[in-house]
C-alpha positions as CSV (number, residue, x, y, z in Angstrom):
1,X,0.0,0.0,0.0
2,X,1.5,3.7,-1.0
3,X,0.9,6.2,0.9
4,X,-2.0,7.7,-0.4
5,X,-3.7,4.3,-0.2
6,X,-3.4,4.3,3.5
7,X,-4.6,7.9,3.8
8,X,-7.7,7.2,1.6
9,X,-8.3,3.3,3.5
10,X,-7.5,5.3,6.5
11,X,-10.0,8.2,5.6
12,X,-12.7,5.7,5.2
13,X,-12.5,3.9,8.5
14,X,-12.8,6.9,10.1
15,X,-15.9,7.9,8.4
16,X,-17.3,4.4,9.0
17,X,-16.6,4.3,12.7
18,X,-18.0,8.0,12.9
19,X,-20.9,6.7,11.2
20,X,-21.3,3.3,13.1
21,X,-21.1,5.5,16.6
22,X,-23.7,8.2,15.7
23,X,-26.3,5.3,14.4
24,X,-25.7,2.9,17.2
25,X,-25.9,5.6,19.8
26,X,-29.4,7.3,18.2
27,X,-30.8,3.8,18.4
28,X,-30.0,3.0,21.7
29,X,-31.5,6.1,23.0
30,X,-34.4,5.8,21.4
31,X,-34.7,2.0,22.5
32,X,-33.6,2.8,26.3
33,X,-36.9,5.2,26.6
34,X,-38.9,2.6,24.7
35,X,-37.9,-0.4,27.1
36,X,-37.9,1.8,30.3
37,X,-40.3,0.4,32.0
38,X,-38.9,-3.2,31.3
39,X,-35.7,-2.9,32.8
40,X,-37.2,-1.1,36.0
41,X,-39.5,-3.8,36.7
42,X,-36.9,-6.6,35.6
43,X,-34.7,-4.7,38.0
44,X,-37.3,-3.8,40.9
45,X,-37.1,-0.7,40.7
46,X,-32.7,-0.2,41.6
47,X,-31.1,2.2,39.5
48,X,-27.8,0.5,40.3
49,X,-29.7,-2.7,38.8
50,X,-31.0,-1.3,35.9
51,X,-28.1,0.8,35.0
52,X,-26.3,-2.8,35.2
53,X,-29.0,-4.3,33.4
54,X,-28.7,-1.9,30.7
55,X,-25.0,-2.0,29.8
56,X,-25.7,-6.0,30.3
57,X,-28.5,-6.2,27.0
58,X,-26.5,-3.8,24.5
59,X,-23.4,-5.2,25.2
60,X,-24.9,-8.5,23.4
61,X,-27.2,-6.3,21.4
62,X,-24.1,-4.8,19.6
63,X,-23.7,-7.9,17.8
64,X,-27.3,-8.1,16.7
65,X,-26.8,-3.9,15.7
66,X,-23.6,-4.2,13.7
67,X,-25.3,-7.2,11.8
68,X,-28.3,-5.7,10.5
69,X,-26.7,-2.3,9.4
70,X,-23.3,-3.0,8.6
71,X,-23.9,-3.0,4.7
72,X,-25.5,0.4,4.5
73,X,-22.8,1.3,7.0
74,X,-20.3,0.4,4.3
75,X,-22.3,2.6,1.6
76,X,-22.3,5.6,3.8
77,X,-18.5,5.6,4.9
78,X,-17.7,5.1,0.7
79,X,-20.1,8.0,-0.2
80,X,-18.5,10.1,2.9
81,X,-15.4,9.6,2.1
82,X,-15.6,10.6,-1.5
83,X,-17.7,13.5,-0.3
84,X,-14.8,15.0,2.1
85,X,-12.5,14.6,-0.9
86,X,-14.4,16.5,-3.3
87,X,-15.2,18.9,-0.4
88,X,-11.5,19.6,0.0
89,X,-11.1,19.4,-3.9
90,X,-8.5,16.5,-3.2
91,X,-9.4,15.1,-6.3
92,X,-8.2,17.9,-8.4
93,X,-4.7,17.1,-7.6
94,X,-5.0,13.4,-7.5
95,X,-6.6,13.5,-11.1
96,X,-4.0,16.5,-12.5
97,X,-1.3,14.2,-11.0
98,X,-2.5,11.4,-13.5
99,X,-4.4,9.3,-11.5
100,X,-7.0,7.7,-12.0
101,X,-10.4,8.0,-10.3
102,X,-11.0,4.1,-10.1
103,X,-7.1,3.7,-9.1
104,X,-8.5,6.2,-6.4
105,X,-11.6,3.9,-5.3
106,X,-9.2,0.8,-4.7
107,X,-8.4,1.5,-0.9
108,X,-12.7,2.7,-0.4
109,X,-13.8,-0.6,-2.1
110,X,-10.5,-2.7,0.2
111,X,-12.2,-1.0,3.2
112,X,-15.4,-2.2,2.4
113,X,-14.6,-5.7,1.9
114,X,-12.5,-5.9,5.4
115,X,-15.9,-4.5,7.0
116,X,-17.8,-7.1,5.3
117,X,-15.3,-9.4,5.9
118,X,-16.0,-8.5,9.8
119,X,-19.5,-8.8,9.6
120,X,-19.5,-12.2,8.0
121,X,-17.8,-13.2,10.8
122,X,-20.0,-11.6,13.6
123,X,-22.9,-13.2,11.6
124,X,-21.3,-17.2,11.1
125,X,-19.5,-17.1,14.4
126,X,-20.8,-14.8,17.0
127,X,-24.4,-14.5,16.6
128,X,-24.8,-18.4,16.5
129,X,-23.3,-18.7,19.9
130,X,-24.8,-15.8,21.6
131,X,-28.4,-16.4,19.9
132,X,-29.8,-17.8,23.1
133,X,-29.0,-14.3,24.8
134,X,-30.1,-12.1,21.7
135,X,-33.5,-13.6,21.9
136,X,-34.1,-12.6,25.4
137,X,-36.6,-9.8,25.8
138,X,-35.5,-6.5,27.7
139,X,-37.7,-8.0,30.6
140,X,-36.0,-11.4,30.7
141,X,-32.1,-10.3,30.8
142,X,-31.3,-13.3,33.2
143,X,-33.2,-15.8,30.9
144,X,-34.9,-16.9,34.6
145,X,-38.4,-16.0,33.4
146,X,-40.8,-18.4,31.9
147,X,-40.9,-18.4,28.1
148,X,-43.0,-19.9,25.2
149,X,-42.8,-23.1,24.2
150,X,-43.3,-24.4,20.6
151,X,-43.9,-27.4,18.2
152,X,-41.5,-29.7,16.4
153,X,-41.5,-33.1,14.8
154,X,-39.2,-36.2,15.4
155,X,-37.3,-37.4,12.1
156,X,-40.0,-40.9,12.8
157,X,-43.1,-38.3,12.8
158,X,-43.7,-37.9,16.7
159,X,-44.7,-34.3,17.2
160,X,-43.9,-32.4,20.8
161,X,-45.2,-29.2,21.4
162,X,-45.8,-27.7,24.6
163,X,-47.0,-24.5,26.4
164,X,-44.6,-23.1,28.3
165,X,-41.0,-23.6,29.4
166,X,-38.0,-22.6,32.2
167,X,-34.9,-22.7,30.6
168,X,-33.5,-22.9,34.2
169,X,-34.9,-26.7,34.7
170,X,-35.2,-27.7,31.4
171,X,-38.9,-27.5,32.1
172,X,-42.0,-27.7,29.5
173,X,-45.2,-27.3,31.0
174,X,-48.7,-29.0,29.3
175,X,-46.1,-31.1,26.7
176,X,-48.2,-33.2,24.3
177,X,-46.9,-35.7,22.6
178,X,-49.0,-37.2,19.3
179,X,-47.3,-40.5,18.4
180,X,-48.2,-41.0,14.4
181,X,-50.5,-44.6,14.0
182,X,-47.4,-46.2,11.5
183,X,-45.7,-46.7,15.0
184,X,-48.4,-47.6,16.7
185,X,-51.2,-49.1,15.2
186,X,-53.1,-46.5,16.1
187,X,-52.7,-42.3,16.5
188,X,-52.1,-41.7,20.1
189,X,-52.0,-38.7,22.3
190,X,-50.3,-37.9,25.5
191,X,-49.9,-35.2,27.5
192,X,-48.0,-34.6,30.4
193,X,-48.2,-31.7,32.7
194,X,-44.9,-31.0,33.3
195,X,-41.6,-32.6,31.3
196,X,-37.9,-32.3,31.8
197,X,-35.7,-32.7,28.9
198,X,-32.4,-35.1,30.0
199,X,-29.7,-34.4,27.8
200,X,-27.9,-37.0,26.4
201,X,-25.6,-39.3,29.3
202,X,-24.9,-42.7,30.4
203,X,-27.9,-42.8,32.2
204,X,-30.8,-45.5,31.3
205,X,-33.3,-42.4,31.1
206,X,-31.1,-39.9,29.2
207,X,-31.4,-38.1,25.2
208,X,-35.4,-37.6,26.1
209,X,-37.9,-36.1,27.7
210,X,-39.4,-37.3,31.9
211,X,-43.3,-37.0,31.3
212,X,-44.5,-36.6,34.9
213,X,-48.5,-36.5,35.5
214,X,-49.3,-37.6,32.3
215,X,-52.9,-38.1,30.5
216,X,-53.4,-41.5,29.9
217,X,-52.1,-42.6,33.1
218,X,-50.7,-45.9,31.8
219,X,-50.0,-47.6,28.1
220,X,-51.6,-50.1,26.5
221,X,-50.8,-54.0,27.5
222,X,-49.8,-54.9,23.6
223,X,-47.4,-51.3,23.6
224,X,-44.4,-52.1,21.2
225,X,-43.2,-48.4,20.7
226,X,-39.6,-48.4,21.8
227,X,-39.6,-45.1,21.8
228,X,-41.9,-44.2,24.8
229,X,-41.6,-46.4,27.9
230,X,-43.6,-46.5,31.2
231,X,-41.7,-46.3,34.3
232,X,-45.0,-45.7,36.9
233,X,-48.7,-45.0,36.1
234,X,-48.5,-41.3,35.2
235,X,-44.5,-41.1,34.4
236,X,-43.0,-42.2,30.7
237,X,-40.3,-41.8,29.1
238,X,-39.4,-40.3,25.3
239,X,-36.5,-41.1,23.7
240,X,-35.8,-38.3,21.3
241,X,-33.2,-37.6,18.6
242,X,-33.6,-34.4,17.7
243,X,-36.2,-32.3,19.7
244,X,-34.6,-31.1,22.7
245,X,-35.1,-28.2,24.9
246,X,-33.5,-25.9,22.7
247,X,-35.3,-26.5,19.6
248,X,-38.7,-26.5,21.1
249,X,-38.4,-23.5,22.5
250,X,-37.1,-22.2,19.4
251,X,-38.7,-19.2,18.1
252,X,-40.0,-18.6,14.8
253,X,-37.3,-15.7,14.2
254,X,-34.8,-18.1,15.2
255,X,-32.9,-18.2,12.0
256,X,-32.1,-14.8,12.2
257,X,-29.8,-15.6,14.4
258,X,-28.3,-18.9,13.3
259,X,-25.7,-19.8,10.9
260,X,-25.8,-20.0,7.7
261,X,-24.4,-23.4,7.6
262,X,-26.8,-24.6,10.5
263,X,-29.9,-23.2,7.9
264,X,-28.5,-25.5,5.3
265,X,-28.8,-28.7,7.7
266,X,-32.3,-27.7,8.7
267,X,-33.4,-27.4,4.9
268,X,-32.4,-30.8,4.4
269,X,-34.4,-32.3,7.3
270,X,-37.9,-32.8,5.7
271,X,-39.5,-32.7,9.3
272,X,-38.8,-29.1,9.6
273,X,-41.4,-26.5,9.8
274,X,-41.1,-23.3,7.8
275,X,-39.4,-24.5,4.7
276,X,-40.2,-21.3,2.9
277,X,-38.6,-18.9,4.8
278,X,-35.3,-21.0,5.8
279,X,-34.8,-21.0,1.7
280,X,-35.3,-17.5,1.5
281,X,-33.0,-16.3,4.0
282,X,-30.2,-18.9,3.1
283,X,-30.1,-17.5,-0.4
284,X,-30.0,-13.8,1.4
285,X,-26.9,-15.0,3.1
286,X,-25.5,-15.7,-0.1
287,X,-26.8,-12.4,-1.7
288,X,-26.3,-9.3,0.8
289,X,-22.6,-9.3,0.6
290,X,-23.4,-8.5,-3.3
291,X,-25.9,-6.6,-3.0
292,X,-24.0,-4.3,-0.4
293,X,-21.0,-4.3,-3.1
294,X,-23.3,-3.3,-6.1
295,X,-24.9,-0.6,-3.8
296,X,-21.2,0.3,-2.8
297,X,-20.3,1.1,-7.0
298,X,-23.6,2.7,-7.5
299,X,-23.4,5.0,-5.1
300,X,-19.3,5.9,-6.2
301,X,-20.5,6.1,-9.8
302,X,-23.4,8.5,-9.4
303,X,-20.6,10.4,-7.0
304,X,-18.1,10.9,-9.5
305,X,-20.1,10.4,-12.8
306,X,-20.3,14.1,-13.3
307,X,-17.5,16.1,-11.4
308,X,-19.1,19.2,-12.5
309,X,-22.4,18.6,-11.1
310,X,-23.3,20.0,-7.2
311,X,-22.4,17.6,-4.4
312,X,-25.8,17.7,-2.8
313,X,-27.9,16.5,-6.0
314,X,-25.3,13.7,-6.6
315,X,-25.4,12.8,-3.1
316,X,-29.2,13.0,-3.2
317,X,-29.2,10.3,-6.5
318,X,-27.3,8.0,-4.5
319,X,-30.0,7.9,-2.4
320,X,-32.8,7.7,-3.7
321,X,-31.3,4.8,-6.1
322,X,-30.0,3.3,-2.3
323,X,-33.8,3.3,-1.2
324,X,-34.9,1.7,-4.6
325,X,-32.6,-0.9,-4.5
326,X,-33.0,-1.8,-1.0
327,X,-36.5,-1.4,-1.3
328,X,-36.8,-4.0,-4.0
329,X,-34.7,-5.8,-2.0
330,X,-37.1,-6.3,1.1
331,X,-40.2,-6.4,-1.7
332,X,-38.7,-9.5,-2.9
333,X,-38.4,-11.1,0.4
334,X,-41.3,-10.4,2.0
335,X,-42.8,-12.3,-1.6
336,X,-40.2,-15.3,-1.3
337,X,-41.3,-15.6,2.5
338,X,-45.4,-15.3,1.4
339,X,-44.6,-17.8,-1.4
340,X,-45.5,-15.0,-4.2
341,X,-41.8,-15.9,-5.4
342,X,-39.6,-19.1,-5.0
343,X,-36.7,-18.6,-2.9
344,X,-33.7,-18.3,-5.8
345,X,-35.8,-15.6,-7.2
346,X,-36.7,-13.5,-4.3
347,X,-33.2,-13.6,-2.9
348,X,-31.4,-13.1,-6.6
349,X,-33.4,-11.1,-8.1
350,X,-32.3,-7.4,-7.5
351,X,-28.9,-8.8,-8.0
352,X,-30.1,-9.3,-11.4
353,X,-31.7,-6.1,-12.0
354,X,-28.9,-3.7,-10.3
355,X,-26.4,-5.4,-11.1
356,X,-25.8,-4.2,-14.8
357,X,-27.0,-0.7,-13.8
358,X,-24.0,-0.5,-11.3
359,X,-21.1,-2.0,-14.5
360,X,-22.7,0.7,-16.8
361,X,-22.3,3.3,-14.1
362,X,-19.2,2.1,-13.3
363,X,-17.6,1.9,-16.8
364,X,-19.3,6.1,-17.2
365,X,-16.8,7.3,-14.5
366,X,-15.0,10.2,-16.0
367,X,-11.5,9.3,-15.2
C-alpha cells in the first residue's frame, strides 16, 4: 500500500466508525426510553440494577446492531469519504497528477470488503453462539423467566409441542406428545403436565424427555413403541433424537440468528417446519454481501459520474437509487417468505436487476 492508499483506507475507516457510533448511539437512546419500564421492573425498581441491566443487554445487542446495518454502513462511509475529498477538492490534484479516479476507489472498495469481511464473521460465528441471549426480551435479561414453548416433529413423525418452558430446569409445561398410527397401530395422544428434557448421558433415562402426570395414566398392554416407555402410572419416558429443549423453544425468528451453515442442515431435514422462509434467508446469506458491493459502485458512480455537477444533487441520486434498491430488496423477500416468489428468485433477483446498472455506471466514471 502507497501512501495515499493508506490515507484514503485510513479516511474511510474513520468515516465508518463515525458513522457506526452516531447510528448505534441514536438507536440506543431511542430504544432505552422505549424499554424503560422493562428494565425497571426486571430490575425492581434499583437504578444501580438497571443501569447494570442496561449495559448488560446492549453489550450483546451490539452484535445483533452491527449485523443488521453494517452494509448500508459500508455505503455511507464510501459515499462520505468521497464527499470530504471533493469537499477539499482533493481530487483535483490526484486527477492533474495522473491518476485515475478508479485507481482512487481501490483503498474505499479494500475497506469495504474488510468491513464485510468483519460482519460475515460476527454473523457465522458470533451470533450463532450468543443467539440464546439475543433472543431474550429487555424484561427477561437473566433468561430466569418463563418463556413460550413451541412445536417440532421427530425425524420418525412424533410431534412435541408444549406451552410453556423454564430454561432454568429444562422445564416444558402441558407437553403433548402425538405418536403417528405407522408406529403404533393406532394415533395416540399424550400429555404430560410437566416434562424435563435429560440431555444425552450414560444414564438409562437420558437423550429424552421425563413426562410426569401424564394423561393416559398408563399404556396399553400390547405397547411395542420403543420409543416411549412406562416407568410408573402417570410417568414415561421419550427417547428423542432431535427435539430437545432448545429447539422447542425455538422461536419462529430463530434463523435470524443462526448460521448460515446450521440453515442448510435444517433445509435438508424434511421434518422441519417453515421451509419457505429457511430457503429464502439462506439465499440472502448468499446475496447481501453482493448486494452491499453493487450498492457500494452505485453510489461511487453517481458520486463521481459528473464532477461538475453540485455535491448535494449527486449525493441526493445515491439515495434515492439506495432506497430503490434496497427497497426492492425487502419487496422481494417479504414475496419469497409469502410464497408470491420461490426462494432463488426472491433472494437473486435485485442482483439481477442492479447489477448491470452498477457495471454501466461504473464503466461512465470520467477518469
Amino acid at each position: 500500500m502507497t501512501l495515499l492508499d493508506r490515507t484514503i483506507f485510513y479516511n474511510f475507516l474513520r468515516a465508518w466508525l463515525i458513522t457506526f457510533v452516531s447510528l448505534v448511539s441514536l438507536y440506543i437512546v431511542i430504544d432505552i426510553f422505549n424499554k424503560f419500564d422493562e428494565f425497571l421492573e426486571a430490575a425492581q425498581n434499583d437504578f444501580q440494577s438497571v443501569l447494570f441491566l442496561v449495559a448488560s443487554y446492549y453489550s450483546y445487542q451490539m452484535v445483533l446492531i452491527f449485523d443488521r446495518i453494517s452494509g448500508v454502513l459500508v455505503v455511507l462511509a464510501a459515499m462520505f469519504t468521497i464527499a470530504w475529498m471533493q469537499r477539499n477538492n482533493e481530487f483535483i490534484c490526484l486527477l492533474s497528477s495522473g491518476i485515475s479516479v478508479r485507481r482512487i476507489l481501490w483503498p474505499i472498495l479494500v475497506g469495504g470488503f474488510v468491513v464485510l469481511t468483519l460482519s460475515l464473521a460476527n454473523r457465522e460465528i458470533l451470533m450463532p453462539h450468543l443467539a440464546e441471549k439475543l433472543m431474550r426480551p429487555a424484561t427477561d435479561p437473566r433468561g430466569e423467566l418463563p418463556s413460550r414453548a413451541y412445536g417440532a416433529f421427530e425425524p420418525n413423525g412424533i410431534l412435541i409441542s408444549g406451552n410453556e418452558a423454564l430454561r432454568r430446569y429444562q422445564l416444558v409445561y402441558n407437553l403433548t406428545v402425538t405418536i403417528p398410527e405407522r408406529l403404533t397401530g393406532s394415533l395416540q395422544h399424550i400429555r404430560a403436565q410437566e416434562a424435563r428434557y435429560i440431555p444425552p448421558g450414560t444414564d438409562h433415562y437420558s437423550g429424552g424427555w421425563l413426562l410426569l402426570d401424564t394423561t393416559p395414566k398408563t399404556l396399553p398392554e400390547n405397547w411395542n413403541c420403543p420409543v416411549l416407555e412406562m416407568i410408573d402410572p402417570g410417568k414415561f419416558f421419550l427417547r428423542t433424537e432431535r427435539v430437545d429443549f432448545d429447539l422447542i423453544t425455538r422461536p419462529p425468528g430463530w434463523f435470524q440468528y443462526a448460521s448460515t451453515w446450521m440453515i442448510f442442515q435444517e433445509l435438508q431435514r424434511p421434518e422441519t417446519i417453515g421451509l419457505s422462509l429457511l430457503a429464502v434467508q439462506f439465499h440472502l446469506r448468499l446475496t447481501m454481501p453482493l448486494l452491499t458491493l453493487i450498492m457500494t459502485v452505485i453510489g461511487l458512480s453517481l458520486l463521481l459520474r459528473d464532477h461538475q455537477r453540485n455535491l448535494f444533487l449527486n449525493t441526493g441520486l445515491c439515495l434515492v437509487v439506495g432506497f430503490a434498491l434496497f427497497g426492492a430488496h425487502y419487496l422481494c423477500r417479504h414475496l419469497g417468505e409469502h410464497d408470491y416468489l420461490g426462494a432463488v428468485e426472491a433472494a437473486w433477483l435485485p442482483i439481477f436487476l442492479f447489477g448491470p446498472l452498477a457495471v454501466w455506471l461504473w464503466d461512465a466514471i470520467q477518469t
